[in-house]
C-alpha positions as CSV (number, residue, x, y, z in Angstrom):
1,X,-45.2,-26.8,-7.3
2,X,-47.8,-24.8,-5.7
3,X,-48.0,-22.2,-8.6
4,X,-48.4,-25.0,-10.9
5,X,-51.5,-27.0,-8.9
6,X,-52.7,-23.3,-8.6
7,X,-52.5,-22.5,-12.1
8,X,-55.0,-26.0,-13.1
9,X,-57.5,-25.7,-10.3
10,X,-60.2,-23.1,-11.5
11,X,-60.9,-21.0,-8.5
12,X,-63.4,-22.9,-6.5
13,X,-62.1,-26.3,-6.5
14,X,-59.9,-27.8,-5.0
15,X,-58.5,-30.9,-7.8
16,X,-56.7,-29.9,-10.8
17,X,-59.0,-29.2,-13.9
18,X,-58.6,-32.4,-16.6
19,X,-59.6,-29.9,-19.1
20,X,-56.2,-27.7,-18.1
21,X,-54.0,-30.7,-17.8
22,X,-54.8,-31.8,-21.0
23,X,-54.4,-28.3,-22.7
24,X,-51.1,-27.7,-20.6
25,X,-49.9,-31.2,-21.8
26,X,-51.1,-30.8,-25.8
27,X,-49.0,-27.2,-25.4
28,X,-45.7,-28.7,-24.1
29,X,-45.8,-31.1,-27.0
30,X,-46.9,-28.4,-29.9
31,X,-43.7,-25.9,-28.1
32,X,-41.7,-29.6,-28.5
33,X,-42.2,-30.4,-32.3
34,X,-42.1,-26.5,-33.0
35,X,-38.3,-26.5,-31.0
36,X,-37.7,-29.6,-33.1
37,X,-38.6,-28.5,-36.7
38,X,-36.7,-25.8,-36.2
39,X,-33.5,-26.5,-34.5
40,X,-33.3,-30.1,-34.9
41,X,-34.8,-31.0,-38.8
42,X,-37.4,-33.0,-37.5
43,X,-40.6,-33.2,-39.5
44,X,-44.2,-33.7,-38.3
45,X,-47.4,-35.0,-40.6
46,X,-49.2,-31.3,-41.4
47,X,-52.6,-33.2,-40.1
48,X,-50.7,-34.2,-36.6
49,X,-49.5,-30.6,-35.7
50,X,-53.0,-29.1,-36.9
51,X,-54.8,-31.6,-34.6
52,X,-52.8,-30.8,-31.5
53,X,-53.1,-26.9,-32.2
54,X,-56.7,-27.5,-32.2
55,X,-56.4,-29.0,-29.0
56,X,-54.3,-26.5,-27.5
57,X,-56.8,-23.5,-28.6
58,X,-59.9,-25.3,-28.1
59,X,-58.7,-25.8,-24.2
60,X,-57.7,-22.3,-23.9
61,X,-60.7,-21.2,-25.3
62,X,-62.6,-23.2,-23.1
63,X,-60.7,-22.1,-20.1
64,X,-61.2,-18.5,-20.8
65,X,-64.7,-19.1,-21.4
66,X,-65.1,-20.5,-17.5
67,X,-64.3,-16.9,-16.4
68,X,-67.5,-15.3,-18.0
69,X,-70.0,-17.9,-16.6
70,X,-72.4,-16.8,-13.7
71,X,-73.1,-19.3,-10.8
72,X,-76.6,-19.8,-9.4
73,X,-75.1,-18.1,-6.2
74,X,-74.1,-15.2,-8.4
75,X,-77.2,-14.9,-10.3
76,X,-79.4,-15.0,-6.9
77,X,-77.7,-11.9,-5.7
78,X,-78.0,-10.0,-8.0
C-alpha cells in the first residue's frame, strides 16, 4: 500500500497527486476494455476508447513533464 501512495505523491508532497489518480484510474479502465475486446467480444464506441487514451497520455505526459521543472529554490542556487 505504501508503494502505491508512493508512486501518486510527486516527491515533495505529502497527498496523492489528483492529476496521477486520475491517469492511474483512466489506465486501469483503457487495460479493462482492451482485456475485454479481446478475450471477452465486448465492443467499445471508437470515440469512447480514443477519449480515455487521451486521458491516459495526456496525464503521463504531464507527469513526466513535472520532472523537468525548476523550483524557485532550485533556480536561486544556481
Amino acid at each position: 500500500m505504501r508503494f502505491l501512495i508512493a508512486m501518486l505523491t510527486a516527491e515533495e508532497e505529502k497527498n496523492p497527486s489528483s492529476k496521477r489518480v486520475i491517469t492511474l484510474l483512466a489506465f486501469l479502465l483503457l487495460a479493462t476494455i482492451v482485456i475485454s475486446e479481446l478475450f471477452l467480444g465486448l465492443t467499445v464506441g471508437a470515440a469512447t476508447l480514443e477519449s480515455i487514451t487521451y486521458i491516459v497520455l495526456g496525464g503521463l505526459g504531464f507527469t513526466a513533464a513535472e520532472k523537468f521543472r525548476f523550483t524557485r529554490s532550485e533556480k536561486n542556487t544556481e
